[in-house]
N, C-alpha and C positions, 0 to 999 in steps of 0.2 A: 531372462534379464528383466528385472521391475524395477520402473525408472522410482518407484513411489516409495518412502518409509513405512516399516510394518511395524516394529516396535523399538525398545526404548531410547523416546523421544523425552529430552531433557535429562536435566539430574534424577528426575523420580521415575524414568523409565516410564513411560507414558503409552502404548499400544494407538495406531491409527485406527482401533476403534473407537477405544476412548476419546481419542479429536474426534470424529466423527459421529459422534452419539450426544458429543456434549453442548448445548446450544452456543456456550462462550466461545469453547474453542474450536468448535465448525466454522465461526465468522472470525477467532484471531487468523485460523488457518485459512483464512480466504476461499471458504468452501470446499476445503481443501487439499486447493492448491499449494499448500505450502508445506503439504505431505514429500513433494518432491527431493529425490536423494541431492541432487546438482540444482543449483538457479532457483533458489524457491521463492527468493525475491521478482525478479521475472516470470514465472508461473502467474505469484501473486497480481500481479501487475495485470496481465494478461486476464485473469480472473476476474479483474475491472472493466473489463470492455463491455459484458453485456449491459451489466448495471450502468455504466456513460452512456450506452448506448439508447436504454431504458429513460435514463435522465433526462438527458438531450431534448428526447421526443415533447418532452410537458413544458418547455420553453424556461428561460432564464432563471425567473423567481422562483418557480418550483426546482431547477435544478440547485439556484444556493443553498435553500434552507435544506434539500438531500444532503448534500454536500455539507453543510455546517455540520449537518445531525450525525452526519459519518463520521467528522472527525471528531466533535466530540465526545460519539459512542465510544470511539475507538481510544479513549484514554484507558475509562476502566475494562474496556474488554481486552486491553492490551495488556493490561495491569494483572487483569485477575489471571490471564492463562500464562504471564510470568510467574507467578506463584503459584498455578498446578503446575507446572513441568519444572521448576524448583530452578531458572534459570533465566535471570536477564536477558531482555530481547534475543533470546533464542531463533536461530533462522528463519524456523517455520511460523513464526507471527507473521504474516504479509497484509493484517488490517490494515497497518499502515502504508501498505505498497497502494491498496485499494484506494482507499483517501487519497491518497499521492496521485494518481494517475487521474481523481476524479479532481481536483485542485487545478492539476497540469491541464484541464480544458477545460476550464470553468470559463472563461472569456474570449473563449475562441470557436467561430462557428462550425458549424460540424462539416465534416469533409474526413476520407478515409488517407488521405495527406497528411490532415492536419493530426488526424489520431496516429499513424506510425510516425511524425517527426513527434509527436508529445510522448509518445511510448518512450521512443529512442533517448531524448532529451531526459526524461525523469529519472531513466535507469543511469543514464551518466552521472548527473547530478548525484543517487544516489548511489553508487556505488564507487565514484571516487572522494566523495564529501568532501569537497574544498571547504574552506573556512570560510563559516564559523559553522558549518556543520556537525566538520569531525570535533570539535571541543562540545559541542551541546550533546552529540550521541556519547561522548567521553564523560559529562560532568551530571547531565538530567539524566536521573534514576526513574525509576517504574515506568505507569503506565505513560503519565506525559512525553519522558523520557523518549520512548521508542516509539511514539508520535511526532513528537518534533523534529526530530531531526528530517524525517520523512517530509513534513508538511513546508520546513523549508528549503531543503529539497524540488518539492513540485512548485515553492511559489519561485525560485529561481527557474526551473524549466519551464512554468508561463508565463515568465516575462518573456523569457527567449521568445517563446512560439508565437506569444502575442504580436510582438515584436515585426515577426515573420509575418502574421496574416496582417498587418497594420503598411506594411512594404508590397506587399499582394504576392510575394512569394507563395501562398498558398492557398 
């Protein structure tokens, strides 16, 4: 049993070599992660941790501008590997799960609390898409498209979390 996609990936039938070979679509697939047959949205996500983790370390400043740079790398690299795999935010994009998870603890101190309530938070957010999510993932096409709705996704789960560590719940 292989929990991973082998090939055709999108409309153009795409091989998880070709993600894997390709520098665009190795970082839309979140290294990866987003090869996943099941959850590849959470894989993705999960695929965030080192790089938070990495971030974190260089203190605030240095993690927003990572952070800025993430998301808005992650427009045209979301953009461009919707147009090789010949399909709109196609599952296996998780750049934007990436951004999302790093968004989701952008203001909140490090603590392994705080990073599974921000995990747990982000995937809700993004997988039930309250409004005005689900209209922005419905109406924004391309690369911005399957960044936004993610990116406001995470900034609803850090307020929440923010929220939390601002109460000392965490």
């Amino acid at each position: 049993m292989n929990i991973f996609h082998k090939t055709g990936l999108g409309r153009n039938q795409l091989t998880a070599r070709q993600i894997m070979t390709d520098p665009v679509l190795f970082l839309a697939f979140g290294f990866g992660s987003g090869l996943a047959r099941k959850a590849p949205g959470t894989f993705g996500t999960a695929a965030a941790i080192p790089l938070y983790w990495l971030f974190v370390q260089m203190g605030l400043p240095v993690y927003s501008v990572l952070t800025a740079a993430a998301i808005l790398a992650g427009i045209p690299i979301c953009g461009i590997a919707a147009e090789k795999l010949g399909e709109h935010d196609f599952n296996g994009i998780v750049w934007d799960e990436v951004a999302g998870l790093l968004i989701t603890m952008w203001l909140v101190p490090f603590s392994w609390e705080a990073l599974l309530l921000g995990f747990v938070l982000f995937r809700i957010f993004d997988i039930l898409k309250p409004w005005p999510i689900k209209w922005i993932d419905r109406k924004v096409m391309g690369g911005l498209g399957i960044m936004l709705d993610d990116v406001l996704a995470a900034v609803f789960a850090g307020a929440l979390l923010w929220a939390a560590a601002q109460q000392g719940w965490l």
